[in-house]
C-alpha positions in Angstrom: -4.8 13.6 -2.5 -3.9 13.5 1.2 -2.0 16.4 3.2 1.2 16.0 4.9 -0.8 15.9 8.1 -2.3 13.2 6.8 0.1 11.4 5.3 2.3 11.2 9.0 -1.4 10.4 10.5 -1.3 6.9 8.2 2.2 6.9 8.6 2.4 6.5 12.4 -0.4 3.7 12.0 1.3 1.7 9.5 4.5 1.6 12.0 2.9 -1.0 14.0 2.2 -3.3 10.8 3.0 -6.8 9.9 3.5 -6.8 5.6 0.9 -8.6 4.2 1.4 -8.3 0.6 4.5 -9.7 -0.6 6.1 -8.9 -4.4 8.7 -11.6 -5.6 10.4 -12.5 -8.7 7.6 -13.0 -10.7 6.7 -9.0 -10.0 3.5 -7.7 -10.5 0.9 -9.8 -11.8 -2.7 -9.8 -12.1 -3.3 -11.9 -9.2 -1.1 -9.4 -7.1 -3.4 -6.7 -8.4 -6.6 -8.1 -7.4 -5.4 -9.1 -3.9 -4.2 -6.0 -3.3 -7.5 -4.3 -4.2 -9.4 -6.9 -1.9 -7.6 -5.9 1.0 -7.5 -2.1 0.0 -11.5 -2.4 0.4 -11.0 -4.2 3.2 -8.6 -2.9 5.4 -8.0 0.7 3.5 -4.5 0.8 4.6 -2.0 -2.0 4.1 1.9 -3.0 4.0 3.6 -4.4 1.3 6.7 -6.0 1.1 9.0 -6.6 -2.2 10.8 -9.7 -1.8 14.9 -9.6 -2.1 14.6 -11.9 -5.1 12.5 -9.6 -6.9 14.3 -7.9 -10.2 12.5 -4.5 -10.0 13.1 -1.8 -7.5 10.5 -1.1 -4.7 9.3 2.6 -4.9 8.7 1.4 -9.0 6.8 -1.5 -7.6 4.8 1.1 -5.1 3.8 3.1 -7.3 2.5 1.2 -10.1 0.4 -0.9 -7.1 -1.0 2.4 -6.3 -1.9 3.5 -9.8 -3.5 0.2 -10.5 -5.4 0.4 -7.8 -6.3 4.0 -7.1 -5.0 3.9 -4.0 -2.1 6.5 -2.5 1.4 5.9 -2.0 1.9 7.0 1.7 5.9 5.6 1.7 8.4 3.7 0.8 11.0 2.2 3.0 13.3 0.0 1.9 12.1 -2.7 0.7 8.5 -2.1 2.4 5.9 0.5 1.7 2.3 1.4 2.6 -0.7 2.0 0.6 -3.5 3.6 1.3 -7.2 3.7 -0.1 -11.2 4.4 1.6 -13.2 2.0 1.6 -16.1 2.5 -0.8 -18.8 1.0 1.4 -17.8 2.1 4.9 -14.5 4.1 5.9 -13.0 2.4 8.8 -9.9 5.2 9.3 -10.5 8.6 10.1 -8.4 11.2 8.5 -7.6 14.2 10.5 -8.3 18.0 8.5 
């Protein structure tokens, strides 16, 4: 579970993103799943995007990425949002206390 100091810490990182996960009509499949875990592990924080022909509503979308996952759900805006997980092998971003 990450603070709100935290969560603004990720926040103001993933401002500077480029979405590199993309959700369209076909929603979330398994495929979706496992690329999003691969670059979780890779990357530990990443931006996702749910395309405007997509039937299902972003923040639902968020959140069940994250709970597939196991990673958090730092925000939703609009039709983007940000997920974050550690790496299990090496953390790349360090969290502040």
């Amino acid at each position: 579970m990450l603070t709100g100091k935290q969560k603004g810490y990720i926040r103001s990182m993933g401002n500077e993103m480029v979405p590199i996960l993309q959700v369209g009509k076909g929603g979330i499949t398994e495929m979706v799943v496992t690329q999003t875990d691969e670059a979780l592990e890779a990357r530990e924080l990443i931006k996702g995007r749910v395309l405007q022909n997509s039937s299902e509503e972003p923040k639902t979308v968020a959140a069940e990425l994250a709970e597939q996952t196991g990673a958090e759900l730092v925000q939703v805006i609009g039709r983007n949002f940000l997920l974050f997980r550690q790496s299990k092998n090496k953390p790349v971003i360090v969290l502040p206390k």
